[in-house]
C-alpha positions, 0 to 999 in steps of 0.5 A: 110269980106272985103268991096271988098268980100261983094260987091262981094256977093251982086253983086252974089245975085243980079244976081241970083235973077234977073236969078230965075226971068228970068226963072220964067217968061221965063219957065211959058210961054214956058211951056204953049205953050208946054201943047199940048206935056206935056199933053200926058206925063206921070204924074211924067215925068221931063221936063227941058226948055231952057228960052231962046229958048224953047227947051226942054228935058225929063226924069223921075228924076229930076237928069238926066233932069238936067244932059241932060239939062247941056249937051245939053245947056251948062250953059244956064238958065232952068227952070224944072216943073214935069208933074202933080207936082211941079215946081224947077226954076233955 
């Protein structure tokens, strides 16, 4: 590997780290000022967060949350939480 594609790479890895840290923080506190809406949803619901702005779209796989979350924000950094489960940040 060339010492151009290396510096590539790590300039790569470094921007991913630093989004993946963004939407951790970013979605956490979205995702606490929205418990009133997401506490009537039904366990199991996907909900994708725009970090920046707080929007937000559900759905009922984590597919299609991505996929309208793609289509209505384009390639802006999200953060997705399943109600009553886990988490996937990116």
């Amino acid at each position: 590997m060339s010492t151009g594609a290396e510096t590539d790479l790590v300039e790569l890895r470094a921007r991913m780290k630093a989004q993946g840290q963004y939407a951790q923080e970013h979605g956490e506190a979205w995702l606490k000022r929205h418990e009133e809406e997401f506490k009537h949803l039904p366990k199991g619901t996907i909900v994708a967060i725009n970090c920046r702005t707080g929007e937000y779209v559900i759905a009922s796989t984590r597919l299609s949350a991505m996929d309208e979350f793609e289509r209505r924000f384009g390639k802006e950094v999200g953060y997705v939480h399943e109600i009553g489960g886990g988490i996937f940040v990116g």
